[in-house]
C-alpha positions in Angstrom: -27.3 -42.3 -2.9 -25.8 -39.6 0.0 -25.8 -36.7 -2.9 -29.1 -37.8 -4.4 -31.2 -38.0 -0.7 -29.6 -34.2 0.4 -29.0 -32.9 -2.8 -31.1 -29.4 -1.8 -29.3 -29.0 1.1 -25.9 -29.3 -0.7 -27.4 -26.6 -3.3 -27.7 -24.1 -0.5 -24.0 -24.6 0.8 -23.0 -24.1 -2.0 -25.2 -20.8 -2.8 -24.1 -19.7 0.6 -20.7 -20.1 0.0 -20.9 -17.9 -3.7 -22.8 -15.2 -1.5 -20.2 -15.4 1.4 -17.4 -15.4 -0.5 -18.2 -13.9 -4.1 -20.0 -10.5 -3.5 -18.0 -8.7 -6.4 -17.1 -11.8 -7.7 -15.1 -11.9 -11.2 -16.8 -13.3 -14.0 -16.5 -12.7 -18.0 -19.4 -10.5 -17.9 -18.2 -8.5 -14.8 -14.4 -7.9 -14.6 -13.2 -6.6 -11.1 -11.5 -3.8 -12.0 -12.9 -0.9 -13.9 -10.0 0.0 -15.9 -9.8 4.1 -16.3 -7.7 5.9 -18.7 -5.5 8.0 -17.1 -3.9 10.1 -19.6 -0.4 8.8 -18.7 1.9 5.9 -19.3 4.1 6.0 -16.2 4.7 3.6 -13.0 2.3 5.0 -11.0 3.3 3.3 -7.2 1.8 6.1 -4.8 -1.5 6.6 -4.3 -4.0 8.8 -2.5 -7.6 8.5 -2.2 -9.5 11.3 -0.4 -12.9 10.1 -1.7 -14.9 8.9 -4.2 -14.4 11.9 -6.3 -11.5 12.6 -5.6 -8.0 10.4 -5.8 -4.8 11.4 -6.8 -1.6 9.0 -7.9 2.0 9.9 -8.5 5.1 7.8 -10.0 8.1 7.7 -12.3 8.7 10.1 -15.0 8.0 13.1 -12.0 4.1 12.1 -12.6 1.4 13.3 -10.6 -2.5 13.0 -11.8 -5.2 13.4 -10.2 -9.2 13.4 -10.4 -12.4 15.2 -8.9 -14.8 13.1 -10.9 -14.5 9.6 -9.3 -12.1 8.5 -12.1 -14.8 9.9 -15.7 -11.0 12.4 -16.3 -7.5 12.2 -15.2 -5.7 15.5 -15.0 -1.7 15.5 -15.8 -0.6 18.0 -12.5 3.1 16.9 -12.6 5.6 19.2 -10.7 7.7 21.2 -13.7 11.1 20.4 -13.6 10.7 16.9 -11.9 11.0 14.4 -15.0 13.9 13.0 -13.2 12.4 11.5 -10.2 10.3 8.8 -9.4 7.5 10.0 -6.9 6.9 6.3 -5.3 4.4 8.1 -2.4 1.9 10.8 -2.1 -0.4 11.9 0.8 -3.1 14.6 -0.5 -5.5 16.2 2.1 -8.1 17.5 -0.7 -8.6 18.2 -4.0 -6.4 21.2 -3.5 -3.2 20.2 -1.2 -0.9 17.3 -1.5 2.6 16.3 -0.6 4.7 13.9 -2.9 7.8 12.3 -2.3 10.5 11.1 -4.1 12.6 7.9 -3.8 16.0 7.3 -5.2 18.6 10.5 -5.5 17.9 13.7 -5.3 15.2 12.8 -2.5 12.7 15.6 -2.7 9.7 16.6 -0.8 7.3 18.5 -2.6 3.7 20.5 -1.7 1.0 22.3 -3.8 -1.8 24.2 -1.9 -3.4 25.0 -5.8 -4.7 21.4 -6.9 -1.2 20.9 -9.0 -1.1 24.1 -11.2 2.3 25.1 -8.4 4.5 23.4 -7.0 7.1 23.9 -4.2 10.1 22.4 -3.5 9.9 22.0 0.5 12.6 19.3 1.5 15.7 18.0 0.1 18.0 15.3 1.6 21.8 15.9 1.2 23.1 12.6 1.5 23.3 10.1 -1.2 22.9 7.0 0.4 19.0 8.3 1.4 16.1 6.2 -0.1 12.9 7.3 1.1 9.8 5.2 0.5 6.8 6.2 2.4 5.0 8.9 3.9 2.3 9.0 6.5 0.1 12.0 8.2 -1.1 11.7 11.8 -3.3 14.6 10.8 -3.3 17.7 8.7 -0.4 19.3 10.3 2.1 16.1 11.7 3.3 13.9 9.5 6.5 11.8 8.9 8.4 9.9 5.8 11.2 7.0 6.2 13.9 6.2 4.4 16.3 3.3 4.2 18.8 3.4 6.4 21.2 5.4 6.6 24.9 5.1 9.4 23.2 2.0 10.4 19.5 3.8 11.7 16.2 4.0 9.4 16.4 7.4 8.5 13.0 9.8 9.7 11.8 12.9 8.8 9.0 14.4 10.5 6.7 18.0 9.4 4.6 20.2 12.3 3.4 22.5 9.6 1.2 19.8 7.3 4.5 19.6 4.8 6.2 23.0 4.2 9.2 22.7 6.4 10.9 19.1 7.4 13.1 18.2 10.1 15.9 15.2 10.2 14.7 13.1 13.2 17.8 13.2 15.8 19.9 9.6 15.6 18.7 8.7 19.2 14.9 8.4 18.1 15.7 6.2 14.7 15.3 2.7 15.0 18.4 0.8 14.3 18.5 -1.6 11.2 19.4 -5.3 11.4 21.9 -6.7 8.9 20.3 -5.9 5.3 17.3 -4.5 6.1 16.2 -1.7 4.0 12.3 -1.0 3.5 10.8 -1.8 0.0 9.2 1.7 -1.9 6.8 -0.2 -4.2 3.4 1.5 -2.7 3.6 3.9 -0.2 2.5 1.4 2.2 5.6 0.0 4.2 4.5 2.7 7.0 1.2 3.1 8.1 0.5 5.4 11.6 -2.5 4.2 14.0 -3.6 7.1 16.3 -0.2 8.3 17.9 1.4 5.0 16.8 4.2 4.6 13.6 4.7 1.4 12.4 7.6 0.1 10.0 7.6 -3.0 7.7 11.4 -3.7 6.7 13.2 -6.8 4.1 15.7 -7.0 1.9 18.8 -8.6 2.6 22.9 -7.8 1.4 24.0 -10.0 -1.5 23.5 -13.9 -0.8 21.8 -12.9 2.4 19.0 -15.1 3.0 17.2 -14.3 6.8 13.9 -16.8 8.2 12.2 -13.5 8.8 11.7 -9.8 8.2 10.5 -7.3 11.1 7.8 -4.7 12.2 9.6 -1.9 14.0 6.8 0.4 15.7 6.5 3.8 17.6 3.7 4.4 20.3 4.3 8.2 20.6 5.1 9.2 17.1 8.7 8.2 16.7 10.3 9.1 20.0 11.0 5.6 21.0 10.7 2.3 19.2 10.2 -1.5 19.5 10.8 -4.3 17.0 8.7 -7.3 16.2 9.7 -10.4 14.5 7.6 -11.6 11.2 7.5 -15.1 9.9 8.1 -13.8 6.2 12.1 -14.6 5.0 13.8 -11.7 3.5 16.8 -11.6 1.3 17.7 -8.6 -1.1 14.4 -9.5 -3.0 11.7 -10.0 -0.7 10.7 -9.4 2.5 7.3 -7.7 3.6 6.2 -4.6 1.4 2.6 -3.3 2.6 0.8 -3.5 5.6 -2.7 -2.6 6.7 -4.2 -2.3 10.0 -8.0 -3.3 9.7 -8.5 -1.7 13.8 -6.1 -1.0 16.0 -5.5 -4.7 17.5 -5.4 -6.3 13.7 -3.0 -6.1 11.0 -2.1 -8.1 8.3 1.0 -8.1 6.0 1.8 -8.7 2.4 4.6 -9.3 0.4 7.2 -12.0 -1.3 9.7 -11.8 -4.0 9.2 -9.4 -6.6 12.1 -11.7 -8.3 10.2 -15.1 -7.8 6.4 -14.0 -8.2 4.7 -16.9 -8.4 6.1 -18.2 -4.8 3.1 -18.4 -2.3 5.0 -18.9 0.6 6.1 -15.9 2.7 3.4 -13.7 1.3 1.4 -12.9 4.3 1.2 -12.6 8.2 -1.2 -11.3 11.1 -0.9 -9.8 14.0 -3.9 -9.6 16.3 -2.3 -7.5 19.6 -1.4 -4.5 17.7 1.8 -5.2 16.0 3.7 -6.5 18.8 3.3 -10.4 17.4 2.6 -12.4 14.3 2.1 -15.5 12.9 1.1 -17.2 9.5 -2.3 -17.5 8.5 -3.7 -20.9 8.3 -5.7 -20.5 4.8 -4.7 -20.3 1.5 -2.0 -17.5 1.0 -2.2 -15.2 -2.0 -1.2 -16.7 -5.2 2.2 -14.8 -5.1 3.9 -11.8 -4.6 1.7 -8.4 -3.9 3.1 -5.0 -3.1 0.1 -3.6 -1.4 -2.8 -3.9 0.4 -5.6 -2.3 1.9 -9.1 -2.5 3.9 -12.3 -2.0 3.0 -15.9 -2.5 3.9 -18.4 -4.8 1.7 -22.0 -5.7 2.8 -21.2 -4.8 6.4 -18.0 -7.3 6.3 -14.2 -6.5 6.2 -12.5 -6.9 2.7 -9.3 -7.2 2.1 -7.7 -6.7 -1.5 -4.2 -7.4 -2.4 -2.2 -6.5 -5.4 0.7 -7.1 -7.5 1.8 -6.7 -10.3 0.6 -10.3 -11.9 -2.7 -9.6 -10.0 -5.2 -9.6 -7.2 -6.3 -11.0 -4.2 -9.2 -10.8 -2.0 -9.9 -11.6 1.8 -13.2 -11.9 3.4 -11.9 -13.5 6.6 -9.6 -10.6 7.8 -6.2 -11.9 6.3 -6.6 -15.6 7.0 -7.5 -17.0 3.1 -7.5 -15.4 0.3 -9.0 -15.7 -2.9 -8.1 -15.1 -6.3 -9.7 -11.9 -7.9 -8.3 -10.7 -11.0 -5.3 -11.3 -13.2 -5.0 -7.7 -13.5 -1.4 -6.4 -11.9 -1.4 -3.2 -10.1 1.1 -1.6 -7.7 -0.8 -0.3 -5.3 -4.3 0.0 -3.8 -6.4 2.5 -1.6 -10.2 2.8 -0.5 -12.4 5.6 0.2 -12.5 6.8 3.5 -16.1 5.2 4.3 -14.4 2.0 2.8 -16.9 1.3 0.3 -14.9 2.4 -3.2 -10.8 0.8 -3.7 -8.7 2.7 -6.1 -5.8 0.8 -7.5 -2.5 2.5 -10.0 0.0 0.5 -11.0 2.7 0.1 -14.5 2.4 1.7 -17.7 -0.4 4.3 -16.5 -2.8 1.9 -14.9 -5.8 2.8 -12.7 -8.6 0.8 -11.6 -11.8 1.3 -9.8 -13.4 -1.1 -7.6 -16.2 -2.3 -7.6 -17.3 -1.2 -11.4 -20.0 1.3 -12.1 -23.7 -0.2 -12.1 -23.5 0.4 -16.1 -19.9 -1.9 -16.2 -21.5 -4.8 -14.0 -24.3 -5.5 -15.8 -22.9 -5.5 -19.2 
């Protein structure tokens, strides 16, 4: 009798809540991702998007590709030489400059100035036990790129000159690691800088280690001092945090998990909501599993938030605190346009996806 006697009104809840919560919703009719072809059939892990025309990705296999046609072609610009290294990050300024960088041994920093036709060898690490995973600009000309640690300290370089020349950050202004930690270099997106501020996520763990939680360590003034932060997410040699986004510069969320347990949901997520300093566990659903990146976005004048992995995605319209399931498409990693309007996403076996699909894809 109760459903009969406010059955309209229940029929606008629950209209409100598909328009609240389903803006790009997927159906059969409108996947979420536009899948692209992209020429290549490597890992592609980093990932920059300078706009909607232009976006370029890098990954195993010394692969770099690019665009300047908001995804129609996909141009093979890998480095010569490079087959040998896996290029887990990438930072491009333009259509014309970018910087890669190369995880694993040798660790190599590379720049073209020509759109990819050239490329230059500008950095090298020397010691074997490097293992850099991310890269971040404060602006055209200072940037800086993290590596596990190495004698006990997160190892730092840092560039004055937009990426031609790199410099070892002295011992004194590199955070010290905990016992195990190590940063994880699936994305690019384990350091993201905020004004003059560098932040950190770190996990892992040494064999049979198994820690409650991971940390945030962060720099105010661009890496010459540091503070740490603890994060309810457990780490052990699998898991830990892997991506973190700041969606202004009070709120951040981070994502993560156990790339060896994917379908855990617990330990996937955190928020902080004073800059970094603290963080706690959202109160909503978590993502269905482990993701290895995340980014913000803007949809119909509201924050989104999408989260990806490699058994799928997530979305957040609530700035961290539930997500939603999106897609069972896996991807690696995942980057909006500058306005926030467009998300790029690369990931295994050449994958690239656009977000949200061309008029012409969402109304087939």
């Amino acid at each position: 009798m109760r459903f009969h006697l406010f059955d309209s009104c229940w029929l606008w809840i629950v209209l409100v809540g598909w328009m609240s919560h389903g803006l790009f919703a997927q159906t059969s009719e409108t996947p979420f991702w536009q899948l692209q072809d992209s020429g290549v059939e490597a890992s592609l892990r980093g990932l920059s998007v300078v706009n909607a025309k232009t976006v370029w990705a890098s990954g195993s296999g010394g692969t770099v590709i690019k665009t300047v046609d908001g995804g129609e072609s996909w141009h093979d610009v890998s480095p010569a030489g490079a087959k040998e290294l896996d290029f887990r990050d990438i930072h491009a300024f333009d259509s014309s400059r970018a910087v890669i960088l190369s995880a694993g041994q040798p660790a190599r920093v590379y720049r073209t100035e020509d759109g990819g036709a050239h490329w230059t060898l500008q950095f090298e690490h020397p010691d074997e036990k490097s293992f850099f995973d991310a890269l971040s600009f404060f602006d055209e000309q200072h940037g800086i790129a993290m590596s596990d640690p190495v004698d006990d300290r997160v190892l730092l370089i840092e560039t004055i000159d937009g990426g031609k020349t790199w410099t070892e950050l002295p011992a004194e202004r590199r955070p010290r690691k905990e016992r195990g930690e190590a940063g994880f270099a699936a994305s690019g997106t384990n350091m993201r800088v905020v004004g003059d501020s560098v932040f950190i996520a770190l996990g892992g763990g040494e064999e049979n280690q198994s820690e409650p939680t991971s940390r945030v360590v962060f720099s105010p003034d661009r890496g010459h001092s540091w503070q740490a932060a603890s994060v309810p997410m457990p780490r052990n040699p699998s898991s830990g945090i892997f991506s973190m986004v700041f969606i202004d510069p009070q709120t951040a969320v981070v994502i993560g998990g156990d790339y060896l347990n994917q379908t855990v949901r617990n330990g996937t997520t955190a928020r902080s909501e004073d800059g970094g300093q603290t963080w706690s566990v959202p109160t909503g659903e978590p993502p269905r599993g482990y993701r290895s990146g995340i980014a913000a976005g803007r949809q119909k004048d509201r924050t989104c938030l999408v989260a990806v992995g490699p058994l799928g995605t997530d979305l957040s319209w609530d700035r961290g605190q539930t997500w939603q399931a999106a897609s069972d498409q896996g991807f690696h990693a995942v980057q909006f346009t500058p306005d926030g309007k467009r998300a790029w996403a690369s990931g295994a076996d050449g994958a690239v996806g656009h977000w949200p699909p061309a008029r012409s894809q969402r109304s087939r």
